[in-house]
C-alpha positions in Angstrom: -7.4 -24.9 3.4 -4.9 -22.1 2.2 -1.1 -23.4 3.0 1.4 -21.9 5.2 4.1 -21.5 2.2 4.4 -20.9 -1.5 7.1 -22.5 -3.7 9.7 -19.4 -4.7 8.4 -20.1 -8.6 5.2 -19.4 -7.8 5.9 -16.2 -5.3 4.1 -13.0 -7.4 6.5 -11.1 -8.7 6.2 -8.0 -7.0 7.9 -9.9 -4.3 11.9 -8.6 -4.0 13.7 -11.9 -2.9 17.1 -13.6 -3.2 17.4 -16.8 -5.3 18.7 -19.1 -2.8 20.1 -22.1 -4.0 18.0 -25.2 -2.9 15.5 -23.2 -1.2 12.1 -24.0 -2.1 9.6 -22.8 -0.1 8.7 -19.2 0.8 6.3 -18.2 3.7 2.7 -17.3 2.6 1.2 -13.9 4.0 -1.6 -14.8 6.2 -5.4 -13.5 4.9 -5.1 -9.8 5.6 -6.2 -6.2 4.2 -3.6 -6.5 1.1 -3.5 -9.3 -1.6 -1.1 -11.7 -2.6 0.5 -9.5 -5.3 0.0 -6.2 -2.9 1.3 -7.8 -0.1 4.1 -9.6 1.7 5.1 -11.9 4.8 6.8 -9.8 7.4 9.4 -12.1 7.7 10.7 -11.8 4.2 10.6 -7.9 4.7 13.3 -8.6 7.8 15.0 -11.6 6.3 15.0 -10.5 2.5 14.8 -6.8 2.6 16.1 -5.4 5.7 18.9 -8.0 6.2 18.7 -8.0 10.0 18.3 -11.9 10.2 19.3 -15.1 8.4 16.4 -17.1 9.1 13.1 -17.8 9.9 14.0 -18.5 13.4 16.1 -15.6 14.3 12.4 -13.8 12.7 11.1 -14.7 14.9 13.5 -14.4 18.3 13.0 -10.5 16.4 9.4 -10.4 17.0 9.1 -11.8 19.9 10.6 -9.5 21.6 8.6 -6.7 20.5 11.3 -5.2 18.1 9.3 -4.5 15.1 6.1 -2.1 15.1 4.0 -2.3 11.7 2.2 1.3 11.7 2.7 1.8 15.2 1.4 -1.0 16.4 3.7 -4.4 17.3 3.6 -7.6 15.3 4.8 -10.9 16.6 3.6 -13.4 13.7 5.8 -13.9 11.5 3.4 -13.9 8.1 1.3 -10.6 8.6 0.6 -9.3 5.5 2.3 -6.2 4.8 2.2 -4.2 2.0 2.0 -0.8 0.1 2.3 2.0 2.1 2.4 0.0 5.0 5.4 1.5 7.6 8.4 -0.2 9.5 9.8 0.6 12.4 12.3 -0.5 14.3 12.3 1.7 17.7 15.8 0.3 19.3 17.8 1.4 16.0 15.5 4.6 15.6 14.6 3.9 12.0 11.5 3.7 9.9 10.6 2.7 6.4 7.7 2.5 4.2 6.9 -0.1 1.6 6.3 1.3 -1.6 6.4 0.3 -5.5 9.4 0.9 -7.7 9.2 1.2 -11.4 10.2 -2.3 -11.6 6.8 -3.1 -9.9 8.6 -4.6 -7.4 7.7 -3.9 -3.5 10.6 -2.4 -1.3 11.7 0.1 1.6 12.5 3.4 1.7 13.8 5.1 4.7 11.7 7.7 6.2 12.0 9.9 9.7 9.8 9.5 12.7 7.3 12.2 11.8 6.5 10.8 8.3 6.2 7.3 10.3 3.5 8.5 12.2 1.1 9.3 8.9 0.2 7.2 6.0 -1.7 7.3 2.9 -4.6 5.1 2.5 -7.5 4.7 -0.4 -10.5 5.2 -0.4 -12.0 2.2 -1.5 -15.9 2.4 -0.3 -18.1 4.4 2.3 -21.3 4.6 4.1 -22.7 6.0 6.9 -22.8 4.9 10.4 -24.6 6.4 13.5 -24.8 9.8 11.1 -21.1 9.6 10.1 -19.8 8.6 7.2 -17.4 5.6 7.7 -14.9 5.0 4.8 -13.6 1.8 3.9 -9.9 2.1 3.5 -7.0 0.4 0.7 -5.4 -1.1 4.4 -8.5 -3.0 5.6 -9.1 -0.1 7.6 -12.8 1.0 8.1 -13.1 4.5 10.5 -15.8 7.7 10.8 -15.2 10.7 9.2 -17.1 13.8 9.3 -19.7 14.0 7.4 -19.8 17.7 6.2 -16.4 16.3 4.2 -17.3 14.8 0.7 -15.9 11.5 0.1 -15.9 9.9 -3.0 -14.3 5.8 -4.0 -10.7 6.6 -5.4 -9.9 9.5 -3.6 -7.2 9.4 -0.8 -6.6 10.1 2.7 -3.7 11.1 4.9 -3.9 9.5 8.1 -2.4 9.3 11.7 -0.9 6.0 13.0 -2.1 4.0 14.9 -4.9 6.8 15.8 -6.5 6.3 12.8 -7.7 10.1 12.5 -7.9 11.8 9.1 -5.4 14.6 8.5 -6.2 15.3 5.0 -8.2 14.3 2.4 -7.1 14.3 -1.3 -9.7 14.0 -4.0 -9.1 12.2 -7.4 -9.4 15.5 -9.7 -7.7 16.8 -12.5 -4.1 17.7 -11.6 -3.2 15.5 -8.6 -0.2 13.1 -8.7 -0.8 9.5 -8.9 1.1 6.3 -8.6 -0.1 3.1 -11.1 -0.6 0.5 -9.1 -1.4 -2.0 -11.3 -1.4 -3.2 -15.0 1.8 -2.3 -17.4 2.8 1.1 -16.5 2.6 -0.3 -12.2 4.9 1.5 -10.2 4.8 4.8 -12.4 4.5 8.6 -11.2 2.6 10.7 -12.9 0.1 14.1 -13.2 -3.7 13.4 -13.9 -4.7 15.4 -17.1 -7.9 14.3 -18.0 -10.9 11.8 -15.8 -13.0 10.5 -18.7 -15.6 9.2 -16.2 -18.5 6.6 -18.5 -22.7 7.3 -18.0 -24.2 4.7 -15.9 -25.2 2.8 -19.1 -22.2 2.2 -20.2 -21.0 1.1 -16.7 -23.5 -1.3 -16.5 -21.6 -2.9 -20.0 -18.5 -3.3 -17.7 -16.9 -0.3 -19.3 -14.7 1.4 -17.2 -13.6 4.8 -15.9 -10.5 5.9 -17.8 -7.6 8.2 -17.2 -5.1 10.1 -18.6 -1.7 10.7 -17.1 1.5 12.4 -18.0 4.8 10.9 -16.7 7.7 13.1 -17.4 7.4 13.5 -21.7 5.1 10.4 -21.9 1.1 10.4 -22.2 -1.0 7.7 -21.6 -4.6 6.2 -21.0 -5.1 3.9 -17.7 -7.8 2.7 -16.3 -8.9 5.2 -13.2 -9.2 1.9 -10.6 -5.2 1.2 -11.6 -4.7 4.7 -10.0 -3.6 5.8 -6.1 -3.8 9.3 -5.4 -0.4 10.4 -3.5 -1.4 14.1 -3.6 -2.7 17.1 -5.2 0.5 18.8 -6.8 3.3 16.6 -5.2 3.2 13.5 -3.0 2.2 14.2 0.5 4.9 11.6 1.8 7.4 10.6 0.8 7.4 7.7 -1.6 10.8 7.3 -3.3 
């Protein structure tokens, strides 16, 4: 049975918290569309990040009464899993933020207008075809149906409407588009794509993987393609820092 709270040692690390002194325990995201590292409860983003509360109970009063709207849509329990690229809003005080990955590969909000609120980013992450649409499997636990004449491919990205879930753009994973490392040592990184080196199916089938190479400002170097989120094709299509 998974618990309702982590000890703060054993938090991930892409988790931006406050040492408190004698303060063990730390809410545990329920089972959602992001992972432990990718994600976070929504209580520590109001408690820890945002500031608007001092504890779990005052979290609570919050979302109870319908304050806080996670991509357009309200949440009441206090451990949804939020996560990258996931949006904040807070419609009394008229403000928005995004969750997004700083170089410190640490999770944290930036504040964003209303327009920007209403779209997100999403990966693709898997796709197949339903009632003679294609339906896409999205990085949010999203699944919807897109048209068909568009080709889709795992990796690419998609700019989507909240919470109408309707594909504004798509951005495919090419040479030349901007991507954030998500993972491994360089996580939280911006950079250009400059090369795909994409393996044959033989050597997939050895658990080799497709590699990349990316140039962040006068640095070069090789990632693996999966670590990779698309953000857009010459400069991010949202904002993200």
């Amino acid at each position: 049975m998974v618990k309702n709270h982590l000890k703060r040692i054993a938090m991930p690390t892409t988790w931006t918290t406050e040492e408190k002194k004698g303060v063990v325990w730390v809410a545990r995201p329920n089972s959602g569309a992001h992972s432990l590292e990718e994600g976070m409860p929504l209580v520590l983003v109001i408690r820890e990040l945002l500031k608007y509360a001092n504890s779990t109970r005052e979290v609570k009063h919050i979302l109870n009464h319908k304050k806080i709207l996670v991509d357009g849509v309200q949440r009441k329990d206090h451990r949804f899993n939020v996560g990258f690229m996931d949006t904040i809003s807070i419609p009394d005080l008229k403000e928005n933020y995004r969750i997004v990955l700083n170089k410190f590969n640490r999770l944290v909000l930036i504040k964003i207008d209303d327009k920007e609120a209403k779209e997100k980013i999403c990966q693709i992450k898997g796709k197949g075809l339903y009632q003679g649409k294609t339906q896409l499997r999205l990085s949010d636990g999203r699944v919807i149906l897109a048209d068909k004449k568009e080709k889709y491919s795992t990796r690419d990205s998609a700019v989507i409407s909240v919470p109408e879930q309707k594909i504004i753009r798509h951005i495919p994973f090419e040479k030349g588009v901007v991507v954030m490392l998500i993972k491994g040592k360089k996580s939280g990184v911006i950079g250009t794509v400059q090369e795909i080196k994409m393996h044959s199916e033989k050597n997939r089938r050895d658990n080799q993987e497709d590699m990349v190479v990316v140039k962040s400002g006068s640095e070069t170097f090789e990632t693996l393609k999966r670590y990779c989120f698309v953000l857009g094709k010459q400069k991010p299509e949202l904002k993200i820092e």
